[in-house]
FIKOLZA-1660 file (N, C-alpha, C; in steps of 0.1 Angstrom, whole numbers, plus 5000, padded with zeros to 4 digits):
% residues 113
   i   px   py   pz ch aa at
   1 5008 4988 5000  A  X  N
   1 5000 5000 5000  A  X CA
   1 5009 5012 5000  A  X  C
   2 5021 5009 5009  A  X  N
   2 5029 5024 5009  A  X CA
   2 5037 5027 4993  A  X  C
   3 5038 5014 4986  A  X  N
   3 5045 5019 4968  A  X CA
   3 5031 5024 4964  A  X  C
   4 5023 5018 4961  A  X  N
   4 5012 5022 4957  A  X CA
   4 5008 5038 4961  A  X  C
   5 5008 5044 4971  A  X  N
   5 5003 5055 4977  A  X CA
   5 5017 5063 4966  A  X  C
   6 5032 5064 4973  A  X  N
   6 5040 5069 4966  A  X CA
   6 5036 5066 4949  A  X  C
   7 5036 5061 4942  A  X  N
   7 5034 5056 4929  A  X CA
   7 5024 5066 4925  A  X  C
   8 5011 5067 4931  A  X  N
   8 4999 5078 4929  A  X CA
   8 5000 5090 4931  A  X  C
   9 5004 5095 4943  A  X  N
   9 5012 5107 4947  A  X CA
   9 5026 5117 4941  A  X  C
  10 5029 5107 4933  A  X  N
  10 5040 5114 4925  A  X CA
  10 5042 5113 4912  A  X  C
  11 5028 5113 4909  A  X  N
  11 5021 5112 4892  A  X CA
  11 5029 5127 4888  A  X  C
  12 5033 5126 4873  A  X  N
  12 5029 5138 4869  A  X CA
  12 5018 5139 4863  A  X  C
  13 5014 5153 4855  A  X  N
  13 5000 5161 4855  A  X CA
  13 4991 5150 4848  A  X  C
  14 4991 5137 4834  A  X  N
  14 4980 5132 4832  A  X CA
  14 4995 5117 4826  A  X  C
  15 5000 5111 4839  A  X  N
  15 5004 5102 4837  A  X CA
  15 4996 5092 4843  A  X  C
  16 4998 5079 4844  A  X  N
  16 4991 5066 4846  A  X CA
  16 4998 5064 4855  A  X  C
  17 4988 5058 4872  A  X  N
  17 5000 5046 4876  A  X CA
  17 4999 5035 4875  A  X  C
  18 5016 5032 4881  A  X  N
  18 5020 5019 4877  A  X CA
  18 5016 5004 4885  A  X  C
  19 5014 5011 4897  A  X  N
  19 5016 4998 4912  A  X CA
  19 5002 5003 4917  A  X  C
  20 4988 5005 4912  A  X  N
  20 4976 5012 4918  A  X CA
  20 4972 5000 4919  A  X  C
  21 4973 4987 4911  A  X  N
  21 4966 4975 4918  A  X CA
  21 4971 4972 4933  A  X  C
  22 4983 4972 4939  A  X  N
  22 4984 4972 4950  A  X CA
  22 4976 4976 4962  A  X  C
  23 4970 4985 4956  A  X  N
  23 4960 4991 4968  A  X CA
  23 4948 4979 4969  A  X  C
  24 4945 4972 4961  A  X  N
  24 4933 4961 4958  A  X CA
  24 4939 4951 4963  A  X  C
  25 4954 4952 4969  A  X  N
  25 4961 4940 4976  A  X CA
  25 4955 4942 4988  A  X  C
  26 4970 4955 4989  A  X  N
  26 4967 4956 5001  A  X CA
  26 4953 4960 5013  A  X  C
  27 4948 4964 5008  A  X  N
  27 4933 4969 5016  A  X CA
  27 4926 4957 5022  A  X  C
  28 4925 4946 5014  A  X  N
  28 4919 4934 5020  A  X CA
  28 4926 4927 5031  A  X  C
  29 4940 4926 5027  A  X  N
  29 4946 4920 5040  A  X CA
  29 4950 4931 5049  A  X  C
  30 4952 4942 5048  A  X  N
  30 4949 4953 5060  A  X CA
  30 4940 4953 5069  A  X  C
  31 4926 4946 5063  A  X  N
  31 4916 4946 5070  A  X CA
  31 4913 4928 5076  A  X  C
  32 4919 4919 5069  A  X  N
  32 4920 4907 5077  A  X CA
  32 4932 4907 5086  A  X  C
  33 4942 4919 5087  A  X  N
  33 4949 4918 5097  A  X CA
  33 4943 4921 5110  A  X  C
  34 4934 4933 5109  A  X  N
  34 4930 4942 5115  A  X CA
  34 4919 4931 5126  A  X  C
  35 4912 4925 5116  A  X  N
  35 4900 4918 5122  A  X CA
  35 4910 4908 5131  A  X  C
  36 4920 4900 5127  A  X  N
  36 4923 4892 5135  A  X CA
  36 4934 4896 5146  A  X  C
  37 4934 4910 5148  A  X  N
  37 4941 4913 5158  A  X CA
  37 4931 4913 5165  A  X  C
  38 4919 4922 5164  A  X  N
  38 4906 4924 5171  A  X CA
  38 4905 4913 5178  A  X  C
  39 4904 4899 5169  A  X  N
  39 4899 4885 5173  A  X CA
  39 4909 4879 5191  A  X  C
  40 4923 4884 5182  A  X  N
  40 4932 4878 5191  A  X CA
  40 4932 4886 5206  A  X  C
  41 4926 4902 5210  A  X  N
  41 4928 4906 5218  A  X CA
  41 4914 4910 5225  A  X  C
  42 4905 4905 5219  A  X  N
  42 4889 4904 5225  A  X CA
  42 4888 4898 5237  A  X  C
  43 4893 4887 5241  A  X  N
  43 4893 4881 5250  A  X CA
  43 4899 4890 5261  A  X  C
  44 4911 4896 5262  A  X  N
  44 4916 4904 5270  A  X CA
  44 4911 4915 5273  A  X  C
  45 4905 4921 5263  A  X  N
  45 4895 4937 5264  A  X CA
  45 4882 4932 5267  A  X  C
  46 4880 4925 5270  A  X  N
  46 4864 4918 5275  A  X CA
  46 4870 4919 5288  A  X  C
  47 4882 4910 5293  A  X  N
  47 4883 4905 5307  A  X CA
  47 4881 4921 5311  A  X  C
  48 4892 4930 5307  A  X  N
  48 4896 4943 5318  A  X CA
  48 4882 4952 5315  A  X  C
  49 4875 4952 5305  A  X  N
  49 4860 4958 5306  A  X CA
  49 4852 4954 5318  A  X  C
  50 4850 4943 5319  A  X  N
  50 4842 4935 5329  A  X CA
  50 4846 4938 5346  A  X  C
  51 4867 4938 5342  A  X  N
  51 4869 4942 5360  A  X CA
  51 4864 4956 5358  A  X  C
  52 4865 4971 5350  A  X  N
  52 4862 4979 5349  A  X CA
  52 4848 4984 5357  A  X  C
  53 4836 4980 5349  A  X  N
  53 4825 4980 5352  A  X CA
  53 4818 4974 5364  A  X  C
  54 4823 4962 5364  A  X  N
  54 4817 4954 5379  A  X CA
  54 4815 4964 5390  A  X  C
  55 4827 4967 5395  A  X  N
  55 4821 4981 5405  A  X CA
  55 4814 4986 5405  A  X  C
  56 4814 4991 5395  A  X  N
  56 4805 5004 5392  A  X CA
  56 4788 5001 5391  A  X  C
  57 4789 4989 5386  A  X  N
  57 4776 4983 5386  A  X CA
  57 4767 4979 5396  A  X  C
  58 4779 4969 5406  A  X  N
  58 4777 4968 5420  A  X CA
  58 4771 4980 5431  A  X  C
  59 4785 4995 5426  A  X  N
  59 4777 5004 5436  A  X CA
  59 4765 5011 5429  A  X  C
  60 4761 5007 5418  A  X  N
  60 4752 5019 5411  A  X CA
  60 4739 5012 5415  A  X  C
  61 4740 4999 5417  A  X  N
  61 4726 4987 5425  A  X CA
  61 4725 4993 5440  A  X  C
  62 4731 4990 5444  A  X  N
  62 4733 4992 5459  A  X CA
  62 4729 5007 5463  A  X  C
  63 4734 5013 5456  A  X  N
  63 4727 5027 5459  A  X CA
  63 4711 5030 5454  A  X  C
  64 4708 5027 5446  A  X  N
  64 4697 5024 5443  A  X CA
  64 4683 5015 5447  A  X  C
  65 4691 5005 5450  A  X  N
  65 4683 4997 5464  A  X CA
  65 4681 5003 5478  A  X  C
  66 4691 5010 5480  A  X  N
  66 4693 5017 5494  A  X CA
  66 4685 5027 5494  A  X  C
  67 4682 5033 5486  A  X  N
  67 4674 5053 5481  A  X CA
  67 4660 5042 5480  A  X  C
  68 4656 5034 5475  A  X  N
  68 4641 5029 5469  A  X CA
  68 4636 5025 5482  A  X  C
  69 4644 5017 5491  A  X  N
  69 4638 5008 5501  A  X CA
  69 4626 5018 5510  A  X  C
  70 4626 5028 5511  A  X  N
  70 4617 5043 5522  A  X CA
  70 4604 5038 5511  A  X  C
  71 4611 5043 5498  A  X  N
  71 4594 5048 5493  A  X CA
  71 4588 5033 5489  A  X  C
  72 4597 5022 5485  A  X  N
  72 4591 5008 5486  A  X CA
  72 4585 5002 5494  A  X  C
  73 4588 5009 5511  A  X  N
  73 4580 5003 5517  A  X CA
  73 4563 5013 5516  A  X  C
  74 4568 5023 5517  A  X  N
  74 4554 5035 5517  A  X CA
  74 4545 5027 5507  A  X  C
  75 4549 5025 5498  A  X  N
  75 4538 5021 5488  A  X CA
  75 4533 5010 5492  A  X  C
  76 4540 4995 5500  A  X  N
  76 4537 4988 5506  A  X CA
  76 4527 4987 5518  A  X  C
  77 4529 5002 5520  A  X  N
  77 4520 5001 5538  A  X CA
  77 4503 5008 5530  A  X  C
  78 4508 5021 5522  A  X  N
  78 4495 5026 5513  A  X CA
  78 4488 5011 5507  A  X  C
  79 4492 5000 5503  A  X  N
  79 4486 4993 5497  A  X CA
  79 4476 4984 5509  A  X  C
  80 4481 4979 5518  A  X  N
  80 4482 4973 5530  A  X CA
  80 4468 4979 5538  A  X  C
  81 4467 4996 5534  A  X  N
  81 4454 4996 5544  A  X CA
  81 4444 4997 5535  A  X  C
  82 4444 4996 5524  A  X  N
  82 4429 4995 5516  A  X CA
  82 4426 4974 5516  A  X  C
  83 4433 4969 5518  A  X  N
  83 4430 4954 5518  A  X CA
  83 4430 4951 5536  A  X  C
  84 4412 4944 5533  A  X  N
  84 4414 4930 5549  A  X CA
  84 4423 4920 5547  A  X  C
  85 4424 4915 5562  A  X  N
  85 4432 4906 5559  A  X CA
  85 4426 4892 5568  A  X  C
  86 4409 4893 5567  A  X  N
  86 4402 4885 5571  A  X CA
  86 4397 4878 5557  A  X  C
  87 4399 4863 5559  A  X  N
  87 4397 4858 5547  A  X CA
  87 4384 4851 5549  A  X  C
  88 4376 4851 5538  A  X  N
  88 4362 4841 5543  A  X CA
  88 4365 4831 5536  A  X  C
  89 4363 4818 5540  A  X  N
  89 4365 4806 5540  A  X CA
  89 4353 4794 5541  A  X  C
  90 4349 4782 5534  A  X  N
  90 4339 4776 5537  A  X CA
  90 4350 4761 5538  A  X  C
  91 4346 4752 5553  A  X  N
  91 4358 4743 5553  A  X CA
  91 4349 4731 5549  A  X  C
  92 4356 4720 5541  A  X  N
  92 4347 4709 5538  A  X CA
  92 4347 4702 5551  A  X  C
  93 4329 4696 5549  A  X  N
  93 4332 4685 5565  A  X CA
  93 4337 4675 5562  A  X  C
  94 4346 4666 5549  A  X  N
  94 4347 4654 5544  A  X CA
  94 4365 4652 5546  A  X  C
  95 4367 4665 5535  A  X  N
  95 4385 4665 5541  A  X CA
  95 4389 4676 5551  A  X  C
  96 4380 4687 5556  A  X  N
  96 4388 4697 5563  A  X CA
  96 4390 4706 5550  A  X  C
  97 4395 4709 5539  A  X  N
  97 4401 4716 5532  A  X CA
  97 4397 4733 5533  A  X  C
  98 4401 4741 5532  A  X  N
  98 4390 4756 5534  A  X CA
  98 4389 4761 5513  A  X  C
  99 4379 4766 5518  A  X  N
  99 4377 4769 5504  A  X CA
  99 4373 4779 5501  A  X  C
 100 4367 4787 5489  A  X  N
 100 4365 4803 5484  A  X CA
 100 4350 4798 5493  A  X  C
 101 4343 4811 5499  A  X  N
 101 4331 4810 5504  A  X CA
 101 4322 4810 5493  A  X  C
 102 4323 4814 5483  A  X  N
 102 4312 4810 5472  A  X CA
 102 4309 4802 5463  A  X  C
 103 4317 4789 5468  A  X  N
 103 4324 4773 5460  A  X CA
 103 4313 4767 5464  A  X  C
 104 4306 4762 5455  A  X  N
 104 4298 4750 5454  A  X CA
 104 4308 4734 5461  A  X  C
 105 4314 4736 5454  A  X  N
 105 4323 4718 5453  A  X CA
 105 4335 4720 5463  A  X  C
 106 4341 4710 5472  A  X  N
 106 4350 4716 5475  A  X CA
 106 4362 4710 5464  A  X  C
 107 4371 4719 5467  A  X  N
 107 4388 4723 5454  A  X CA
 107 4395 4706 5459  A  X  C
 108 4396 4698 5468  A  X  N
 108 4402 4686 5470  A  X CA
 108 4396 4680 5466  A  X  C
 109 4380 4674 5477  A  X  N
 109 4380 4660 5465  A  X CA
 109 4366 4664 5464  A  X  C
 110 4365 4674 5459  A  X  N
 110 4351 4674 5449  A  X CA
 110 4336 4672 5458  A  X  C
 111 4333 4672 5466  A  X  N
 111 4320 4669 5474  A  X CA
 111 4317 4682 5476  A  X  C
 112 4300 4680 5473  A  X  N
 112 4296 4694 5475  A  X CA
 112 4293 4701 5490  A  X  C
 113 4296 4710 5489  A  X  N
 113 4297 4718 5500  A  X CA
 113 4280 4723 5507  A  X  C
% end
């Protein structure tokens, strides 16, 4: 690529060059060098990305868990007083089982209620 570049670059005014296929060499394997350097050092730039981040990831959770937990519970307790927590229940007299109070059958073994 570097004869080729000189070869083009020091054309005179409406001459031809000589070595310009070289550029149709070189370009291709410039770019499978390139790819397999990539290939060869992925593994490495993955590892130190990963130690990189992990922290950060860790504290950016943790702080976030820590700031939510107030208003996570509020919403929890807001929820908590609109619901009883008296359940109505109809128990079979055959197995014991408790069942929705408006069940015909009982949910085990099927005898009506």
């Amino acid at each position: 690529m570097v004869i080729a570049g000189i070869d083009f670059f020091t054309l005179d005014f409406f001459e031809s060059p000589k070595y310009f296929y070289l550029f149709f060499i070189g370009l291709p394997l410039l770019a499978i060098g390139f790819n397999l350097t990539s290939l060869g050092y992925g593994s490495k730039l993955a590892a130190y990305q990963s130690r990189e981040m992990a922290p950060v990831a860790k504290d950016t959770f943790n702080y976030l868990a820590n700031e939510t937990t107030g208003s996570i519970e509020k919403i929890a307790q807001a929820a908590q007083k609109g619901k009883s927590t008296v359940v109505e229940a109809k128990q079979c007299g055959n197995c014991q089982e408790l069942n929705k109070i408006d069940a015909k059958f009982c949910n085990e073994c099927g005898k009506a209620l």
